[in-house]
C-alpha positions in Angstrom: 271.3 103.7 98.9 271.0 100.2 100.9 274.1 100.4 102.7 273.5 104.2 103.9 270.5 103.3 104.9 271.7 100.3 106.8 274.4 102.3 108.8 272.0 105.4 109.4 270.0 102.5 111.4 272.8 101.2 112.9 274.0 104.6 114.3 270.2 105.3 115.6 270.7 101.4 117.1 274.4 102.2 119.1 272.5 105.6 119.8 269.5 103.8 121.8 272.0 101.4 123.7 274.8 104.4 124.5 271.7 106.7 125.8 269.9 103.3 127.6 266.7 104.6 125.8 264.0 101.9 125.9 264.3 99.2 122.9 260.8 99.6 121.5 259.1 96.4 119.7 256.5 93.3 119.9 256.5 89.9 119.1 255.5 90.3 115.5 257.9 92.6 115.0 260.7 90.4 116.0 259.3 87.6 114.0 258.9 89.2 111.1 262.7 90.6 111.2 264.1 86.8 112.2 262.0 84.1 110.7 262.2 85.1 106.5 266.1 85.9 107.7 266.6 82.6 108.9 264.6 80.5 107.2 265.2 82.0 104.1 268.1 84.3 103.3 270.3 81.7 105.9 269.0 79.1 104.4 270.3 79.9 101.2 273.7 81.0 102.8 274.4 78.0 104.9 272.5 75.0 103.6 272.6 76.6 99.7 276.2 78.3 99.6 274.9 80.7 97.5 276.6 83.5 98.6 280.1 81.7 98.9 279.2 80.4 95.3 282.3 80.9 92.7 279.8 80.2 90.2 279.1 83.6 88.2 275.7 83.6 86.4 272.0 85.4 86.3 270.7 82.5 88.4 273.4 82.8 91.1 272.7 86.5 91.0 268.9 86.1 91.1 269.5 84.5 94.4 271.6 86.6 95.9 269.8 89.7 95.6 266.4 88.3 96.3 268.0 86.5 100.0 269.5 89.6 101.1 266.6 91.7 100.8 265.4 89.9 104.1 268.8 90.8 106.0 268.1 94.5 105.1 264.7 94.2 107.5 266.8 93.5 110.3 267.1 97.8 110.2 263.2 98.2 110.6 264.0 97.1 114.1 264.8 100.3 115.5 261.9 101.5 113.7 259.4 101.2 116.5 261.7 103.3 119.4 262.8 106.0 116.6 259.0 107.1 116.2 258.4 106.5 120.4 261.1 109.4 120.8 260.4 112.2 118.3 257.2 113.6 117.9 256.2 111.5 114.7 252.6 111.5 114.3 249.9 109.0 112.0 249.5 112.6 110.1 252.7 113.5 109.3 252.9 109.3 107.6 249.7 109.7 105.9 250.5 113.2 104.5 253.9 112.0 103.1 252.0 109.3 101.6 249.4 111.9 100.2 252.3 113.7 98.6 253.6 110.8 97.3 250.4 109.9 95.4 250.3 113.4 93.9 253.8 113.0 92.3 252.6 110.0 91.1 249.4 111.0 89.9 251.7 113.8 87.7 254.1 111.2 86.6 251.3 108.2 85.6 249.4 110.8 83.3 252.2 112.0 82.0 253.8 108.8 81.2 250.5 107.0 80.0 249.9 109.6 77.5 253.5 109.9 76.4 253.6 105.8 75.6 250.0 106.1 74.2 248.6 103.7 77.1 251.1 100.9 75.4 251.3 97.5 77.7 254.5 96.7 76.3 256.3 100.3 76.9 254.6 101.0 79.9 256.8 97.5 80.9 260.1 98.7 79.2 259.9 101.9 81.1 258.9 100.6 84.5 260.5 97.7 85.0 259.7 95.4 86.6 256.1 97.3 86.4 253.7 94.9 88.1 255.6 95.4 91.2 255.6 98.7 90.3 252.1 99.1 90.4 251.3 96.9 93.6 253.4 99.2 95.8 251.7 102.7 94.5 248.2 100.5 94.3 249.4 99.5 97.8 249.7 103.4 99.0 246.8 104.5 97.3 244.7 101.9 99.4 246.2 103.9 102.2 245.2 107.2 101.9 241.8 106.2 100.8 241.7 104.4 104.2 242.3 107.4 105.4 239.8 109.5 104.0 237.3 107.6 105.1 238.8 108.1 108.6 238.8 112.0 107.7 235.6 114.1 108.3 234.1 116.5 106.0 235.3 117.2 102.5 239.0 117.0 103.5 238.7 112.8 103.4 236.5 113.4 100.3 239.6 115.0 98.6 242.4 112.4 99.5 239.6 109.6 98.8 239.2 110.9 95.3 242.7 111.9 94.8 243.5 108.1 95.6 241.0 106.7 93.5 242.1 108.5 90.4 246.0 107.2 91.0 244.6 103.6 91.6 242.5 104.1 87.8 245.5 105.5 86.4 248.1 102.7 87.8 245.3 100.0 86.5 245.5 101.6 82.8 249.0 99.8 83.3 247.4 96.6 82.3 248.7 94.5 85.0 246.6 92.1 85.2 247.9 90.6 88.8 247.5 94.5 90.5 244.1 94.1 89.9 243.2 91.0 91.8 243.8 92.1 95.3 240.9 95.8 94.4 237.6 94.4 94.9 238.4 92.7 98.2 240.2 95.9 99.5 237.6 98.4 98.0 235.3 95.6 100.5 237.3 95.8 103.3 237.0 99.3 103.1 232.8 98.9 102.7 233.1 96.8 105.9 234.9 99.0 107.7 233.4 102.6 107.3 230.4 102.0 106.2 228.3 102.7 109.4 229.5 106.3 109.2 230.4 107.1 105.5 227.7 105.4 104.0 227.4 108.8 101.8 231.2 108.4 100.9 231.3 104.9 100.5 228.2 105.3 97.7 230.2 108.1 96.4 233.4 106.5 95.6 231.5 103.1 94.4 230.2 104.6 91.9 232.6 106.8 90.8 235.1 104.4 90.0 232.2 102.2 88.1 231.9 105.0 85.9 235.1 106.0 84.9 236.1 102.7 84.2 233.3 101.8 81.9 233.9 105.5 80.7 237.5 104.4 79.9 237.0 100.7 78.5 234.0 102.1 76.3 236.0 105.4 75.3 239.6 105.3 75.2 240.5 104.0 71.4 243.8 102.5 73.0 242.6 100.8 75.9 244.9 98.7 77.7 242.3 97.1 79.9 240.7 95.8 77.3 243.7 94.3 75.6 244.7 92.8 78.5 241.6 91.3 78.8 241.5 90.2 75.2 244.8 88.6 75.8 243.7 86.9 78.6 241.2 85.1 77.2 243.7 84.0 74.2 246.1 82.5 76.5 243.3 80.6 78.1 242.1 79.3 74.5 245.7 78.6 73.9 246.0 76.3 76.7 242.7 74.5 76.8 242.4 74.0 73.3 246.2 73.6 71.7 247.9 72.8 74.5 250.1 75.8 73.7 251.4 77.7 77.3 253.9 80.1 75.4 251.9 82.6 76.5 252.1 84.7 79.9 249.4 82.8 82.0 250.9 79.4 80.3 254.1 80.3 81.0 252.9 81.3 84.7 251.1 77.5 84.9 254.1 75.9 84.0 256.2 77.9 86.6 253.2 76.8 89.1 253.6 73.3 88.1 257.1 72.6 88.6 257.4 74.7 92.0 254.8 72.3 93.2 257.1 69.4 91.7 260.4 70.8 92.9 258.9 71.1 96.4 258.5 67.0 96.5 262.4 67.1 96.0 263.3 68.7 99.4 259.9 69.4 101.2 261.3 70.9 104.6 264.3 73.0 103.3 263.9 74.0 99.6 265.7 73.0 96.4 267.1 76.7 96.5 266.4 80.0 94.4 269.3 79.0 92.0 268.2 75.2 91.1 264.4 76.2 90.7 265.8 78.8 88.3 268.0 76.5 86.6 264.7 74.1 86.8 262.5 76.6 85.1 264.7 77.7 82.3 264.6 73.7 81.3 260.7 73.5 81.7 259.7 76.8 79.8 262.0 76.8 77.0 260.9 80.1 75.3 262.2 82.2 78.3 263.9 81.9 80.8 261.7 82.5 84.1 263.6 83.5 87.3 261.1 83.1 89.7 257.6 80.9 89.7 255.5 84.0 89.3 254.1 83.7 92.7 255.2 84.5 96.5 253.6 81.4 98.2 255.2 78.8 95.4 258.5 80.6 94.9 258.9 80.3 98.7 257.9 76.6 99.3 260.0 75.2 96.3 262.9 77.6 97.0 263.0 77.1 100.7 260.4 74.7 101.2 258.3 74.5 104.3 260.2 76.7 106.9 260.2 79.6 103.9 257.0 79.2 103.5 256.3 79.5 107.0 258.1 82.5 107.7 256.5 84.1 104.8 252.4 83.5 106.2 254.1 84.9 109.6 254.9 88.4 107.9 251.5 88.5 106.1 249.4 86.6 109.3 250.8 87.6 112.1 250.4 91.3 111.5 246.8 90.7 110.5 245.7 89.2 114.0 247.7 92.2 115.5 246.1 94.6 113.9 241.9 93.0 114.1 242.9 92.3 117.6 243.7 96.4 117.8 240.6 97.0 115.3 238.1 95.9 118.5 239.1 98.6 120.4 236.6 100.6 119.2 236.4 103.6 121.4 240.3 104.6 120.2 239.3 105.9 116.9 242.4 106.5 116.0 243.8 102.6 116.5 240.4 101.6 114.5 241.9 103.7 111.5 245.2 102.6 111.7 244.1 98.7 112.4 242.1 98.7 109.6 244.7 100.8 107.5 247.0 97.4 107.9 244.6 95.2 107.4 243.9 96.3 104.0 247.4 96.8 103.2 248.7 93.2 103.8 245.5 91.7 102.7 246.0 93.3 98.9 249.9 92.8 99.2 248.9 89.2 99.7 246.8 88.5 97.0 249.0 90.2 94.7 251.6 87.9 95.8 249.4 84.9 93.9 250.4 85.8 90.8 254.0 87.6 91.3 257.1 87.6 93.2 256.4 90.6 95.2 259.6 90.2 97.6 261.9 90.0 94.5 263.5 93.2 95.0 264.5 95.7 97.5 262.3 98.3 97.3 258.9 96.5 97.6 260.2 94.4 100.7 261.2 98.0 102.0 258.0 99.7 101.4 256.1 96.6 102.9 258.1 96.8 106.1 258.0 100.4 106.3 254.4 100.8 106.0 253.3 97.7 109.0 256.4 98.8 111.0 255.2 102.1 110.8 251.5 101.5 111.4 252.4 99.0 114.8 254.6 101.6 115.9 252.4 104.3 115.6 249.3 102.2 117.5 252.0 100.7 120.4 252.8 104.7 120.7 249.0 105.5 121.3 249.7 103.6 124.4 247.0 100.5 123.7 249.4 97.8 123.6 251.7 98.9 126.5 251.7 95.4 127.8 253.1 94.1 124.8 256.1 96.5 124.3 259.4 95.0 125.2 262.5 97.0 126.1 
């Protein structure tokens, strides 16, 4: 799947060049194809020899899957000019994201009745499932955005319909997916809410209801659990000094990414050694990663990781509010504020969770800001800005 999707890019890359089309992209589009490829999957390469390693083993593995996945960006590139010459519009994105949410919708219910709303299967059967559930968490966020951007009871429909798959992805019991809701269920307040005050009170409340309705109600409910547990590991630690538990075992993966980062502050110890370094600290299992984007990054690859990580989150962010004060373009208000609320979950997710471990949620998060910079450059806003 990753390679033919790597030389479709290619092709549509020798295509542009071959035809002299105009090379369409931005600054923050370069940077955020170069600097995590550089400064982190290089890094590991040249100054880490991971991928040279003869050394066979899960933590060698470990870091070679999770560096590569920032080579694959490099194909988002030719993102930008494929959208700029076909007659791709924001609807026909937000409408495969809509369908999207249905199918899951269908597949969550299904699946969260079959396993009887059970934390523990629900993790067997969608592994890795917190990552899982930021991406569709992620979408959902999405199409509610663009609801609200919607008039009449069309954006009432794909508002509700997102609601009900973001209730139905938080019966998961992920505790980390839910972090990032109440500031992007604000952003969305801030937003719209001088012209959907009526749909913003609406989908409040309705998702205050349903989950008291759930947490009161459902005999099985994972939310409560999880919360239950929660509050056990806490006692655990604070009283026994026992972290054999999931939040222990996340503060001891905190802890000795913020040791390990003393060791080689600039470059990293790399993924493999704070692997190693973590199977020696929390003896009950052996933890790949330390459980969050921002520590993984600065122990692994140390300062210049960590750097090129806040670019992908930041410098997207100051794109996309410098794009939101264009007010009298509707459209680049919607899909400036679409972003925003995108990468700002994305990013507090990433607290608690490795959220670039694997291909497809680095995919889907360069997909979805490629997409939405492409699509406002193509409104014709940011023509100053386009190099080709």
């Amino acid at each position: 799947m990753t390679t033919t999707l790597v030389l479709f890019f290619i092709v549509i890359f020798l295509f542009i060049i071959f035809r002299k089309e105009k090379f369409v992209t931005n600054n923050v589009l370069l940077g955020m194809a170069i600097l995590p490829a550089v400064f982190i999957s290089l890094n590991e390469y040249i100054l880490k020899g991971v991928f040279y390693s003869s050394i066979t083993g899960e933590d060698v593995s470990f870091a070679q899957r999770y560096s590569k996945n920032f080579i694959y960006m490099f194909c988002f590139l030719v993102l930008p000019s494929i959208l700029f010459f076909t007659k791709f519009k924001y609807q026909q994105f937000f409408n495969i994201i809509l369908i999207s949410i249905l199918i899951s919708i269908g597949f969550n219910t299904y699946t969260n009745v079959y396993l009887d709303f059970d934390r523990d299967k629900l993790a067997q059967a969608l592994s890795p499932v917190i990552l899982y559930d930021y991406g569709l968490i992620a979408l959902s966020l999405l199409l509610m955005s663009y609801g609200f951007f919607l008039k009449g009871i069309k954006g009432y429909i794909f508002t509700f319909i997102a609601i009900i798959n973001i209730l139905l992805i938080v019966l998961h019991g992920s505790r980390g997916a839910w972090l990032g809701i109440p500031v992007a269920f604000l952003m969305v307040f801030i937003f719209y809410w001088h012209n959907n005050i009526k749909k913003i009170i609406t989908f409040v409340l309705l998702p205050i209801i349903l989950m008291i309705c759930i947490f009161m109600l459902l005999p099985n409910s994972p939310i409560q659990k999880r919360l239950v547990a929660f509050n056990e590991d806490k006692e655990k630690i604070l009283e026994t000094g026992n972290y054999n538990s999931s939040v222990g075992g996340r503060v001891l993966m905190w802890e000795n990414a913020l040791q390990e980062f003393k060791n080689a502050p600039f470059t990293g110890i790399g993924t493999t050694k704070l692997y190693q370094s973590n199977c020696i600290v929390y003896k009950q299992e052996c933890l790949a990663h330390a459980h969050s984007v921002y520590l993984q990054t600065l122990a692994a690859h140390g300062l210049l990781g960590l750097s090129a990580i806040l670019f992908i989150f930041f410098a997207p962010i100051i794109f996309f509010i410098q794009e939101i004060r264009n007010k009298k373009n509707r459209k680049i208000y919607f899909l400036s504020t679409s972003g925003v609320i995108f990468i700002s979950y994305i990013m507090i997710c990433s607290l608690t969770d490795l959220y670039f471990m694997i291909k497809g949620t680095t995919m889907l998060y360069y997909l979805v800001v490629f997409t939405l910079i492409s699509l406002i450059l193509k409104e014709g806003s940011n023509d100053n800005k386009i190099i080709s």
